[in-house]
C-alpha positions in Angstrom: 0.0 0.0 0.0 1.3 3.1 -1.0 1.0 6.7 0.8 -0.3 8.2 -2.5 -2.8 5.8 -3.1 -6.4 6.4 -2.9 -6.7 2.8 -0.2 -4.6 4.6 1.8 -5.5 8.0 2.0 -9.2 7.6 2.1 -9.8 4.3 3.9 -6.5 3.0 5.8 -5.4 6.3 7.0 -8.8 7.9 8.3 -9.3 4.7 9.9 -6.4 3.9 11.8 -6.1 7.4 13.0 -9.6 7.9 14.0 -9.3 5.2 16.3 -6.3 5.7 17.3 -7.2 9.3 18.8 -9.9 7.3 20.4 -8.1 4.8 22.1 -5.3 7.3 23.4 -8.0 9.1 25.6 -8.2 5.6 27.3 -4.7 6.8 28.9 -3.6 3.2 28.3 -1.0 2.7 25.8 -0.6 -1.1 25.6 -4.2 -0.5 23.5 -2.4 2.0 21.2 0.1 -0.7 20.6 -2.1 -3.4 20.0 -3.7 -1.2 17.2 -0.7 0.4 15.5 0.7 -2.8 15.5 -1.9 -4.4 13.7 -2.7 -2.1 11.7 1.3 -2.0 10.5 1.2 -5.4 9.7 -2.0 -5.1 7.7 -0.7 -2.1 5.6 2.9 -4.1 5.4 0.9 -7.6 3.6 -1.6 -5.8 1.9 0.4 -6.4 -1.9 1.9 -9.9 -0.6 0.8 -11.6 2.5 4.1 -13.8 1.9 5.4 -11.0 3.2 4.5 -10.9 6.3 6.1 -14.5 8.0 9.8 -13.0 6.8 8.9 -10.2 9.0 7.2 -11.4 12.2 10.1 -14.0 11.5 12.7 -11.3 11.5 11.3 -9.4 14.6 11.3 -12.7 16.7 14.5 -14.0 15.8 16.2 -10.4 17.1 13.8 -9.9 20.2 15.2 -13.4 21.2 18.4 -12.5 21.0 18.5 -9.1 22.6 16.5 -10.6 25.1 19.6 -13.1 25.7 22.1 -10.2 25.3 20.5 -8.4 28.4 20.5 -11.2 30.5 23.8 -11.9 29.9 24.8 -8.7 30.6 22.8 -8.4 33.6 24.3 -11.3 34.9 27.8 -10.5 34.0 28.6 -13.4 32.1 31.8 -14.4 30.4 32.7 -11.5 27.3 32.8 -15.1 25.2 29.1 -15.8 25.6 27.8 -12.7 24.9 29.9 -12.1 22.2 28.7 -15.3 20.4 25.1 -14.4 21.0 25.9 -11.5 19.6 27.3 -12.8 16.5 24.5 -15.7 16.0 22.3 -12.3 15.8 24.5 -10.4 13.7 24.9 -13.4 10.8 21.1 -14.3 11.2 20.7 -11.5 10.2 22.6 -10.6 7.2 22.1 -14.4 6.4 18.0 -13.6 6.0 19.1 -10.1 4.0 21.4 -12.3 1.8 19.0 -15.1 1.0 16.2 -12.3 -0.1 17.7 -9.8 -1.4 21.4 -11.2 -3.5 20.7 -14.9 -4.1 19.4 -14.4 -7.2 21.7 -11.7 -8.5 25.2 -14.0 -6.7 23.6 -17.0 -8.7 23.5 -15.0 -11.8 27.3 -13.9 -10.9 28.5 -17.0 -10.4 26.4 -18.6 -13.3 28.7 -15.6 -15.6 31.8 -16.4 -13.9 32.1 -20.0 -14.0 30.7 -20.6 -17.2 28.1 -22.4 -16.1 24.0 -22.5 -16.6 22.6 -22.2 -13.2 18.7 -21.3 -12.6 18.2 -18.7 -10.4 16.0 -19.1 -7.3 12.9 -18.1 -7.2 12.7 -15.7 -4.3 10.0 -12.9 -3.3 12.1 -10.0 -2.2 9.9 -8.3 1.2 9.6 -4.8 0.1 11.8 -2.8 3.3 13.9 -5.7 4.2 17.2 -3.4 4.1 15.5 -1.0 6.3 14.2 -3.1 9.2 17.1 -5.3 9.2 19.8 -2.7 9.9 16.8 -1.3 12.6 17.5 -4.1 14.5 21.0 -4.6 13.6 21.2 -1.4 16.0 19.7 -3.1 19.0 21.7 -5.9 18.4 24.7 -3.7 18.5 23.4 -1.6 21.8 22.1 -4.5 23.4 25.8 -6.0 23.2 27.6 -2.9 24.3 24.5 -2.3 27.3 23.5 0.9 26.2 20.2 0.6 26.3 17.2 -0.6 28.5 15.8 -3.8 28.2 12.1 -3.5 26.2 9.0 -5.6 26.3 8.0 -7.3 23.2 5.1 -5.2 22.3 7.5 -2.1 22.3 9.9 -4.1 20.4 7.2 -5.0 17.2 5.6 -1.7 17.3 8.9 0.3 16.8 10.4 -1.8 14.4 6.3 -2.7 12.3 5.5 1.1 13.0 3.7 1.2 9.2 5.4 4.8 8.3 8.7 4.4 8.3 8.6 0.3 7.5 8.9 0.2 3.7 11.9 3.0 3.0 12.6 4.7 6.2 13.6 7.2 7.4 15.9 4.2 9.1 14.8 4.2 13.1 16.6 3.7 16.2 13.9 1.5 17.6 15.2 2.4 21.3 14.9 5.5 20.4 10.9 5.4 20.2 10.4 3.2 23.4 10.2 5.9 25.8 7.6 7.9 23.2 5.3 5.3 22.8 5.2 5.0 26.6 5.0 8.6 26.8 2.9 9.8 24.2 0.7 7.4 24.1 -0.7 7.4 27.5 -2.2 10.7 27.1 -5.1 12.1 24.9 -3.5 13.4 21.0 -2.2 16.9 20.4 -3.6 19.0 18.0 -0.4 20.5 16.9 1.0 17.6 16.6 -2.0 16.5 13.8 -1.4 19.7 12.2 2.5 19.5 11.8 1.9 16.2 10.8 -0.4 16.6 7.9 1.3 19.7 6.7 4.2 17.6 6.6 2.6 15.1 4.6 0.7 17.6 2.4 3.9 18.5 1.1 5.7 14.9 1.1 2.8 14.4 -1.5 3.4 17.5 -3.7 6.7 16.1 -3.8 6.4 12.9 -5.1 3.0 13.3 -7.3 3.3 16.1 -8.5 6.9 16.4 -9.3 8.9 13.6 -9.1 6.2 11.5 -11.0 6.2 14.3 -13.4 10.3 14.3 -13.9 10.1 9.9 -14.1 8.1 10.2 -17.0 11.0 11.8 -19.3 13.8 10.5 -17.0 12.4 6.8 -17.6 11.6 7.7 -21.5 16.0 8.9 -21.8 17.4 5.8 -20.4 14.9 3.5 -22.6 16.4 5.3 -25.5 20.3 5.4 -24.2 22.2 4.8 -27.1 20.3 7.6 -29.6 20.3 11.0 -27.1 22.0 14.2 -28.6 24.1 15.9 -25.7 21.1 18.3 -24.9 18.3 15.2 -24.2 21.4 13.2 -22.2 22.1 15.6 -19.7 18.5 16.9 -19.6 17.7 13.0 -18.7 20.4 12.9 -16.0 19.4 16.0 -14.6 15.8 14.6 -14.3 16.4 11.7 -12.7 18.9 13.1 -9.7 15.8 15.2 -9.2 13.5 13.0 -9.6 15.3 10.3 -7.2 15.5 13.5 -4.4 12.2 14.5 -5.0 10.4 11.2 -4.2 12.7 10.1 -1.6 12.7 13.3 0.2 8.7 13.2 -0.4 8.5 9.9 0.9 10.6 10.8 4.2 8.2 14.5 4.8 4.9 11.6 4.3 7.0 9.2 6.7 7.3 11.9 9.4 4.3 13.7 8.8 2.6 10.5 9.0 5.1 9.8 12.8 4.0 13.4 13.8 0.5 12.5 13.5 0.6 9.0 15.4 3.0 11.3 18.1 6.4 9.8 17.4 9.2 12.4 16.4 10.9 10.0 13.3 14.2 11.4 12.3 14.7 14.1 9.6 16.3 12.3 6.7 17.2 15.3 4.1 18.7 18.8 4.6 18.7 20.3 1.5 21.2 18.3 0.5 21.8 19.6 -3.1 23.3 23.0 -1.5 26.5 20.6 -0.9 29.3 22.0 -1.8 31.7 18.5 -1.3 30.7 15.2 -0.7 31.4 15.1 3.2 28.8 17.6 3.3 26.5 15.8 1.3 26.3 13.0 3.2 25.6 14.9 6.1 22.6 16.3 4.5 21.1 13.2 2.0 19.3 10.0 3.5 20.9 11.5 6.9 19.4 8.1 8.7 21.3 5.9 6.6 24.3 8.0 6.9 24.3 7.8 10.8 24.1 4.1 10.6 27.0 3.5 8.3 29.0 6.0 10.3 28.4 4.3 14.0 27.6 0.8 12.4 29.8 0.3 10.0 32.6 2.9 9.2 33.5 3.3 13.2 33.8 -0.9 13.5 35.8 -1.0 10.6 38.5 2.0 11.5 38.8 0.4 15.2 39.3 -3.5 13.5 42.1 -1.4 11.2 45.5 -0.1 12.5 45.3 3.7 13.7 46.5 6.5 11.3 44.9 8.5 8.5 45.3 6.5 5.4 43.7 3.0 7.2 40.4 5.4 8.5 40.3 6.5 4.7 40.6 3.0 4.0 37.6 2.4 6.1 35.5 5.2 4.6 36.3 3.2 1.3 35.0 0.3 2.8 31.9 1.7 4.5 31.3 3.3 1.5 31.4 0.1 -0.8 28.9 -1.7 1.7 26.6 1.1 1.4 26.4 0.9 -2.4 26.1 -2.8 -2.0 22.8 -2.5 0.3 21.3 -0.1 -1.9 20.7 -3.3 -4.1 22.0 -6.5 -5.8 24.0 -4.9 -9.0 27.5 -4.2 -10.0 26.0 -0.8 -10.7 25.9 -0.3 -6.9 28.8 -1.4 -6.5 30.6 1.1 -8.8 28.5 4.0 -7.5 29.2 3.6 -3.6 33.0 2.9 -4.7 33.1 5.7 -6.4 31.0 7.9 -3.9 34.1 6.6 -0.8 36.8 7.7 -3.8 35.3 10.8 -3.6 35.2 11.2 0.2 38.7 10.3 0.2 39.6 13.0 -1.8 37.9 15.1 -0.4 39.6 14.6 2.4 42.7 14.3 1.3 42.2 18.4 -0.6 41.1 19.7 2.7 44.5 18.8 4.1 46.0 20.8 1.2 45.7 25.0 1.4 44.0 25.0 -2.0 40.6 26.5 -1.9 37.7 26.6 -4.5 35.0 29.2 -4.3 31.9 28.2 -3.5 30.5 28.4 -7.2 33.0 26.3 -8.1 33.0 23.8 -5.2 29.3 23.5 -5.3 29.1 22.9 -9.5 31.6 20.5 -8.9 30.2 18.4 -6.3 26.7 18.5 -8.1 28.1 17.8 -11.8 29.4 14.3 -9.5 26.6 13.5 -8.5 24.4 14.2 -11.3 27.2 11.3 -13.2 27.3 8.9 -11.0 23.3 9.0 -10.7 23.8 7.6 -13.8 25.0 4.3 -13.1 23.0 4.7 -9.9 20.0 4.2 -12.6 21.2 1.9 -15.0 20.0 -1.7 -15.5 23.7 -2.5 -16.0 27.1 -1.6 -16.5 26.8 -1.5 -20.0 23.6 0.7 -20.0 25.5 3.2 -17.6 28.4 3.2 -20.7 25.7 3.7 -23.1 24.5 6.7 -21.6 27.9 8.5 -21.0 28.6 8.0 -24.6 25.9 10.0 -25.1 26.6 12.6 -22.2 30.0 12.9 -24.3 28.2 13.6 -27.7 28.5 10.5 -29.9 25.2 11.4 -31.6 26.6 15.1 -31.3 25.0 18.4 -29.9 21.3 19.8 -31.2 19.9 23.4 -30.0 16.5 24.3 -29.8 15.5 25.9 -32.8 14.7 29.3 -31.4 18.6 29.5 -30.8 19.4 29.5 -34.5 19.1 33.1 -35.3 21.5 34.2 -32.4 23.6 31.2 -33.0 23.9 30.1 -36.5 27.1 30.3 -37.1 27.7 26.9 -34.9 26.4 25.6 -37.8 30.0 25.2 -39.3 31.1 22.9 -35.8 28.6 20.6 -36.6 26.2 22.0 -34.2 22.3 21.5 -35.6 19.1 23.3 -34.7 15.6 21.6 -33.8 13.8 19.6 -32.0 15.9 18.6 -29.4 13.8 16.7 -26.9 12.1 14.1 -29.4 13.7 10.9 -27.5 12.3 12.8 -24.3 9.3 14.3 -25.1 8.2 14.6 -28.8 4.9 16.7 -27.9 6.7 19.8 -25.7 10.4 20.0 -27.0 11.6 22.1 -24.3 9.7 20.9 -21.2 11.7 18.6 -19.8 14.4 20.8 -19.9 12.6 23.9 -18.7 11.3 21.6 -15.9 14.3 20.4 -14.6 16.3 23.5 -14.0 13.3 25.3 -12.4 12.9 22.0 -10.1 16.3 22.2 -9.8 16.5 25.9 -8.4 13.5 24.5 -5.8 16.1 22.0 -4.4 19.1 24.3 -4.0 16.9 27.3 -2.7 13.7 26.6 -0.8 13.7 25.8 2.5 13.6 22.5 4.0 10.2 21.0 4.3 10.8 19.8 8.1 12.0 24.0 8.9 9.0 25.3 7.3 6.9 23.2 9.3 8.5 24.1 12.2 8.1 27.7 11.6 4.3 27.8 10.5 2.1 30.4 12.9 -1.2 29.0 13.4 -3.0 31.7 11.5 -6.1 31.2 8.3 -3.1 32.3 5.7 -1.3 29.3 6.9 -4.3 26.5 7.2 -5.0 27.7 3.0 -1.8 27.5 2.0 -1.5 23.8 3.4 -4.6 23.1 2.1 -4.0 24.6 -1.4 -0.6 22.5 -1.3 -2.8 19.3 0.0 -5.2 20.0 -3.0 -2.2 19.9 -5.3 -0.9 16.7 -4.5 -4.5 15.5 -4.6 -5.4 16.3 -8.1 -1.7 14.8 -9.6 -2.7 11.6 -7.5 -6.3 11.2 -8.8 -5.1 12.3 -12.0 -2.0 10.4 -12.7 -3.4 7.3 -14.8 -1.3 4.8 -12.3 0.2 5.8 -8.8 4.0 5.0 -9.3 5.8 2.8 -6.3 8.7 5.1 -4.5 12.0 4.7 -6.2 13.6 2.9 -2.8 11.0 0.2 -2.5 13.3 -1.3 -4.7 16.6 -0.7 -2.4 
């Protein structure tokens, strides 16, 4: 079930909340629970019931074994114990992750490498599996180290089932919702908190129906014709995608809090403006900001300690950290390539800020977006070979065209081989310059408005406000209706 479908917004939603607001002015919390927690595992099997038994599976297998981690440490039992439980929880784990989400693609690697026919299993990959395995690969981790309280079951499946941040984060610290759901929910809702949240969400859906869906349609048209783009419809096709790819992430994320906000839970903020970056340090401070703090404590800081000390082994690590993340963004070389090259360039980047040599910000800002605008590229590729494809034809191999209404001023490009025309035909053969147009005004939203999450903050509760949430609401109403198929969020798929 999607956010911007019509099941959810006019049946699941007004449902679930409705009652929730009714049970909360019980004052008991344990029947919030009970609700929220069914109702997250109805929305979570309502495309594939199959679904569900990986889950519940998931959660019980990990609830077991922090439950044996706090024992252990309660009782102060040998390190060599603990540390085993801890790694029967860790490889479970990343042994259910594996089976779901790379058996087929390391079959189909090792099929190509030896030579061999193998048939691929046939595997149903549960849509969110990254994201709530590397939830409670975090309580794993603090149960081990005893930084955090012991919790009862029921707080255990609600944090890690809460329904709006299940599917594609933002990526939760499930201990870090314990004390809320205990908190919050023993006392009657708060309006503000209804009204944050639903602004939130209002704009969330602006976001994804109205323009990401909008930017897939010539982003998805480009890469179907990779091979025959003039330089113009290449790089107008990868700017659309790294737009499209913020837009409905970021959309997802204000739907996912908004939808927190509502149910009383403060989710974490996921994206600050992250295309104002002017390196890639700070972009990673700023995009999927969840996932960034897990591979820093989680993986990155494990790695440098396991490595000798000294400032070529931690950028060593960052490499490393940086290769995993790529990997468990999905099973493809092109993943691969992208978070390699992504820790490359955080090791330079690194490496120039040791050096005096300083860029302006211009420059150090079209830099850093010009690399992530490439290497969202291979990020969207089928393959390796489709991600060539398309470079070839960011380089010109089918050579440069200008709109027509350039040829008077600029005719005499005529003698480099330069044409004049229609330009966007592979994109969009009805509105040559749309996509285009689109884009860089889209673009210009990303780099200059405000965060969604800041402007939320900072509304006053006056009538201007309430119409302008409602005009925005309206907005991502009509694309939704309108739209002749709601589209699933790019990172269902990761």
């Amino acid at each position: 079930m999607l956010f911007s479908s019509k099941e959810f917004l006019f049946l699941f939603l007004p449902i679930v909340a409705i009652v929730f607001v009714m049970l909360r002015r019980f004052g008991n919390y344990r029947l919030c629970q009970w609700w929220v927690m069914s109702a997250s595992l109805f929305f979570y099997g309502w495309s594939d019931l199959r679904q569900v038994p990986v889950l519940l599976g998931s959660v019980l297998f990990n609830y077991v074994v922090c439950s044996w981690l706090y024992r252990l440490n309660t009782e102060n039992t040998k390190a060599f114990l603990a540390r085993t439980v801890f790694w029967i929880g860790i490889i479970g784990n990343l042994a259910l992750l594996g089976y779901y989400k790379y058996a087929v693609w390391l079959t189909d690697v090792y099929s190509q490498w030896a030579g061999i026919a193998v048939a691929p299993p046939g595997i149903l990959q549960p849509i969110g599996i990254s994201f709530y395995t590397i939830m409670q690969i975090m309580v794993l981790v603090d149960a081990y180290e005893g930084d955090t309280e012991r919790a009862g079951f029921m707080d255990y499946i609600t944090s890690v089932t809460f329904f709006p941040c299940l599917l594609s984060g933002p990526i939760l610290q499930p201990t870090a919702v314990w004390a809320q759901i205990r908190e919050q929910w023993s006392k009657p809702s708060k309006a503000e908190q209804f009204v944050g949240g639903i602004s939130l969400f209002s704009i969330g859906l602006v976001k994804k129906a109205a323009i990401a869906d909008s930017l897939a349609q010539w982003a998805n048209s480009g890469f179907e014709m990779a091979g025959s783009l003039t330089v113009v419809e290449a790089w107008t096709v990868a700017l659309c995608y790294t737009l499209q790819l913020y837009f409905d992430f970021s959309g997802y994320t204000d739907m996912a809090v908004g939808l927190g906000r509502m149910f009383g839970i403060s989710l974490p903020v996921n994206f600050n403006t992250p295309f104002r970056s002017r390196n890639l340090i700070e972009f990673w401070q700023r995009w999927h900001m969840s996932l960034s703090s897990f591979i820093t404590g989680y993986v990155y800081i494990p790695i440098a300690r396991w490595l000798p000390a000294g400032f070529g082994w931690s950028l060593q690590a960052i490499l490393a950290a940086m290769l995993i993340s790529g990997l468990w963004h999905g099973a493809n070389w092109t993943f691969v390539v992208w978070g390699g090259l992504h820790g490359l360039a955080i090791v330079v980047n690194h490496l120039w800020a040791r050096t005096k040599i300083r860029l302006g910000a211009p420059a150090s800002w079209g830099l850093t977006f010009l690399f992530l605008l490439l290497t969202f590229v291979i990020f969207r590729a089928k393959n390796i070979d489709e991600a060539i494809t398309m470079y070839k034809d960011l380089l010109g191999q089918h050579g440069l065209m200008l709109p027509t209404v350039l040829a008077d001023k600029l005719g005499f490009l005529n003698g480099l081989g330069i044409q004049f025309g229609a330009c966007m035909t592979h994109i969009d053969p009805g509105m040559t310059n749309r996509p285009l147009v689109f884009g860089l005004t889209f673009l210009v939203f990303a780099v200059f408005f405000q965060n969604s999450d800041k402007f939320v903050e900072e509304m006053q509760p006056t009538l201007e406000t309430a119409i302008i949430i409602a005009v925005i609401f309206a907005i991502g109403l009509f694309h939704m209706i309108s739209a002749t198929h709601i589209s699933q969020f790019l990172y269902f798929q990761f």
